[in-house]
N, C-alpha and C positions, 0 to 999 in steps of 0.2 A: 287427705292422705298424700305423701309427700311421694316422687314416682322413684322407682326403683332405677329403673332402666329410661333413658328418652333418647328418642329419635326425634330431632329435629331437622326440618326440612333438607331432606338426606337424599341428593342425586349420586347415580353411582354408574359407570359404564365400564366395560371391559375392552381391551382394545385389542386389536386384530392386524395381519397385513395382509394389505389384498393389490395386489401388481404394484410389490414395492413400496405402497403406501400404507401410513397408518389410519385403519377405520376407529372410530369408536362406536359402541352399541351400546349404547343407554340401555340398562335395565333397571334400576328405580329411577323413579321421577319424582321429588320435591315432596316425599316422604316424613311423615311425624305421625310420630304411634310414642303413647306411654305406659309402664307397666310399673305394678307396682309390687310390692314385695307381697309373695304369697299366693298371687294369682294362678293361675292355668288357662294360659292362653295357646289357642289352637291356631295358624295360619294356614289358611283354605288356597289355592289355585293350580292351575293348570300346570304341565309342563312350559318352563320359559318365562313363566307372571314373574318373577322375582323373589319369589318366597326360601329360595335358600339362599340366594345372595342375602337376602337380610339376615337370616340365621347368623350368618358369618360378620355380618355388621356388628352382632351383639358384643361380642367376646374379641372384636379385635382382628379377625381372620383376614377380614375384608376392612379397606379404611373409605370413608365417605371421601366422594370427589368433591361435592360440596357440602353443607350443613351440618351438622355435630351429631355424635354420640357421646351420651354421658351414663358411667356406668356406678352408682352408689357415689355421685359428684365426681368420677373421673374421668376426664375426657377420653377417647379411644385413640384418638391422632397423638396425645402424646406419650411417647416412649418411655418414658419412663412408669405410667403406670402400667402399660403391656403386662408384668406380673402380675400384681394386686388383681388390675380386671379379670387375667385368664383364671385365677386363683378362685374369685367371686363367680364369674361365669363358665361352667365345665360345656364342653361338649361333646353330644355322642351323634355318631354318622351310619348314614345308611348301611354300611357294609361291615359288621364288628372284625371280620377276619384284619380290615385296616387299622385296628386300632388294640388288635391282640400283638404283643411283642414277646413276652416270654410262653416257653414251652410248659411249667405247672400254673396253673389257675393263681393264687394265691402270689406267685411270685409276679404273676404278670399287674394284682393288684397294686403290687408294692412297688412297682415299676419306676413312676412316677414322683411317689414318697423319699423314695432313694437318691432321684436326681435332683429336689430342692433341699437335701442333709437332713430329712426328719429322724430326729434318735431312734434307732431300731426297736426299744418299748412300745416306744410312740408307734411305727409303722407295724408293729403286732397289733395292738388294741385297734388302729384305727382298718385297719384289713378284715381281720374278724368280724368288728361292727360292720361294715360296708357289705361283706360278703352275707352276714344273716341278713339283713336289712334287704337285699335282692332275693335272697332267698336261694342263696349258691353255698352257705356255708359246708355242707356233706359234701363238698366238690370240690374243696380248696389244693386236693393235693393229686387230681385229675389234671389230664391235659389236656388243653381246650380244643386240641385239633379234633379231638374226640366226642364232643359236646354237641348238641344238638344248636342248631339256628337261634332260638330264643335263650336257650341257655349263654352262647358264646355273649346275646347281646342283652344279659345279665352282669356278664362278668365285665362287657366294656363300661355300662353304668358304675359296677361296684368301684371300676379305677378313676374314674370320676367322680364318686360321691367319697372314696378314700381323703381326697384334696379338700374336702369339707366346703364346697362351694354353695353360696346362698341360692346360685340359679343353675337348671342345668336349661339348655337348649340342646332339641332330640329334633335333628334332617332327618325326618323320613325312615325311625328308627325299623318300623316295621315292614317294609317296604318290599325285603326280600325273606323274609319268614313266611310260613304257613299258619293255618289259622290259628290253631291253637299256639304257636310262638307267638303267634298277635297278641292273643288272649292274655300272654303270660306280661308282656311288656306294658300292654296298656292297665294292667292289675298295678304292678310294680309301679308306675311312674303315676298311677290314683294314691298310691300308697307315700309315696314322697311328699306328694305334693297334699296329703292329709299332715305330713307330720313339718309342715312348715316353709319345704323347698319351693321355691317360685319355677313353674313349669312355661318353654313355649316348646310345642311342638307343632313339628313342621308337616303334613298329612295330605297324602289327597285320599287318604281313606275317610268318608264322613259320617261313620259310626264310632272312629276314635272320636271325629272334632266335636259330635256331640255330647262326648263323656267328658270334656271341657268346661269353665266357669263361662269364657266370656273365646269367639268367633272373630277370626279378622281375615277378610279376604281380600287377596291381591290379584289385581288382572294391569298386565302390562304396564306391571313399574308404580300401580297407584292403586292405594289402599281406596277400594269402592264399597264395602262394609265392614262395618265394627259394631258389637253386639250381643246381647249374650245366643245361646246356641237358638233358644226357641225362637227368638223373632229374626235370626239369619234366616235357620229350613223353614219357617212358615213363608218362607220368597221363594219356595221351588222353581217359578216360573222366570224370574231375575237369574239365579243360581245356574239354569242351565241354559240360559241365552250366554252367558259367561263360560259355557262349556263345563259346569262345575255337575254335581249330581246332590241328592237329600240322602240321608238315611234311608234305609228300606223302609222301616216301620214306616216313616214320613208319606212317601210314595207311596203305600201300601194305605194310611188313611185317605191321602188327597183323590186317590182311586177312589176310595169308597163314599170321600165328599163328594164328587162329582158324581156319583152313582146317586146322590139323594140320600144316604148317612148321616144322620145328624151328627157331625165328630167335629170336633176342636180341631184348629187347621197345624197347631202348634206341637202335635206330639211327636216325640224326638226317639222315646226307648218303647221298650217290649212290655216292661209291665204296667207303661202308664197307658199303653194301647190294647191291654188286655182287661183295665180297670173300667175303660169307656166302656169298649166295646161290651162287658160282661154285666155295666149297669142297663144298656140298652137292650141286652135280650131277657134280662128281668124285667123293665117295662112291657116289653113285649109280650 
């Protein structure tokens, strides 16, 4: 399969002035990750790993100091695709209040639609679709100031899936929600990324990274695993020498491996740890 997205050995640093002089801070270091079209890919790390500078790599935000990004064969360093890529890769940010512009729901979808001349048809049907598709559509003629945390950060997805983009990249969407806003994004963004959209989100939650296809964790600028979710958290002990944590459930069997539990080291969710655990107290 041919990659959607490449990262090829990708250093990147941010630069500073410290007593008049310019510092640079290297935050990735000689980076190459591939993605292909359709996936759901999760980035795992700390505060500081570099896991949202690459976010910003994706779509152009950020340009490689060294090494290339190529986004559906376009490169990101040149200007002139900057459209096309942002077009192909939407992205949504930790804070939706930063990314709500207009005062009705509906209007702030169409925001965006307006500003590259989509025929007003065209930005009715594609608004509408966007806003059922989140699952905002009985809200379109509400104000967002008014809208609860996962809502608002429904409605910043819908202005990004309005643009019809093959990939969305989501920094840390759920970050400043409560549980249940959690609950509602990470449904929504299982649901895109069933009906064809190429998913990376960006998490140090790892109950999302688990509801993922395939795990990539960064510590200090360099991708140290890639994998799918079960054989990342079956490293609990790698994971949090990294400062990183497992799912609960996961923590919750490895306890009970180490208690002398016969359990599979690899269980990620609740009802595949309710299947073990329910065959064993039938044995029992």
């Amino acid at each position: 399969m041919d990659s959607f997205i490449e990262v090829k050995n990708v250093s990147f640093s941010y630069e500073a002035d410290s007593d008049g002089k310019t510092v640079k801070n290297q935050v990735l270091k000689n980076v190459s990750l591939s993605i292909n079209k359709g996936e759901f890919v999760a980035v795992l790390g700390h505060n500081g790993s570099g896991k949202s500078t690459l976010a910003k790599l994706l779509n152009a935000i950020n340009l490689p100091e060294s090494g290339e990004v190529i986004v559906d064969n376009m490169l990101t360093s040149d200007e002139k695709n900057l459209f096309d890529i942002r077009s192909t890769v939407g992205m949504v940010f930790q804070n939706p209040d930063n990314q709500i512009v207009a005062t009705v729901v509906e209007e702030d979808v169409a925001f965006a639609l307006e500003n590259v001349g989509v025929p007003p048809d065209e930005i009715r049907r594609r608004v509408d679709e966007a806003l059922k598709t989140v699952g905002m559509y009985g809200y379109r003629e509400h104000a967002p100031h008014k809208l609860s945390g996962g809502q608002k950060q429904r409605v910043a997805i819908a202005g990004v899936l309005a643009m019809k983009p093959e990939c969305i990249v989501l920094d840390e969407p759920t970050a400043m929600l409560d549980p249940i806003g959690r609950r509602e994004i990470m449904s929504t963004i299982s649901e895109l990324n069933e009906l064809g959209v190429t998913i990376v989100l960006i998490t140090h939650y790892m109950d999302e990274a688990a509801r993922a296809k395939r795990v990539v964790v960064i510590d200090s600028g360099e991708i140290i695993m890639d994998d799918t979710p079960k054989r990342v958290f079956s490293q609990s002990k790698k994971l949090k020498e990294l400062g990183l944590d497992v799912p609960q459930v996961t923590e919750l069997t490895h306890a009970l491996i180490d208690c002398g539990v016969d359990l599979k080291n690899d269980i990620i969710d609740e009802d595949e740890c309710f299947e073990a655990l329910y065959k064993l107290l039938k044995k029992g």
